[in-house]
N, C-alpha and C positions, 0 to 999 in steps of 0.2 A: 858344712856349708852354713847351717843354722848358726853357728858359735861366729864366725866370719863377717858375718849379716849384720846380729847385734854387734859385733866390735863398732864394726865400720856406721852404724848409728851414735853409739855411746861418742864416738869419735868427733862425729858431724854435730851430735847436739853443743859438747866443747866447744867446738866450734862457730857454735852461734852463741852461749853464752859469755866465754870469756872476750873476743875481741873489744865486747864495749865496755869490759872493766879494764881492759887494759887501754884504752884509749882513754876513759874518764881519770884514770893515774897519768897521762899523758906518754903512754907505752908504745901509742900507734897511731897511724895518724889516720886522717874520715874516709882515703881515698881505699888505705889497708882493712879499714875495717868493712866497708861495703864488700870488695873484692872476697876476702875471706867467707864472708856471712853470706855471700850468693853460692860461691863455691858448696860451704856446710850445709847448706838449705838444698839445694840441690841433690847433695850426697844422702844426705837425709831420707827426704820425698824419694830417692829411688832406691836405696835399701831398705829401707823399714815396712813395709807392706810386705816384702817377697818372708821373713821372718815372723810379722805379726798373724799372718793367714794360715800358715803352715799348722796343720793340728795333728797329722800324726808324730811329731814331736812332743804332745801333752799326756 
């Protein structure tokens, strides 16, 4: 579950990084790259706590 967690974080940061390089190359456009970057930010904020708190994984 812990390996599933970070994916789907590494996933979601992607997803806030790249949309606005790919908009700034003219890849996508402002309404794609909002849409996207709430979606990742959301995905984000709710996987990544349930993985970063977890300690009997260390």
């Amino acid at each position: 579950m812990r390996k599933l967690l970070q994916l789907a974080s590494s996933l979601a940061l992607a997803g806030i990084v790249i949309p606005p390089i790919l908009y700034f190359t003219g890849g996508l456009t402002h309404d794609a790259v909002k849409s996207v970057t709430l979606v990742a930010t959301i995905l984000w904020f709710a996987a990544t706590p349930f993985w970063m708190n977890d300690r009997s994984q260390t």
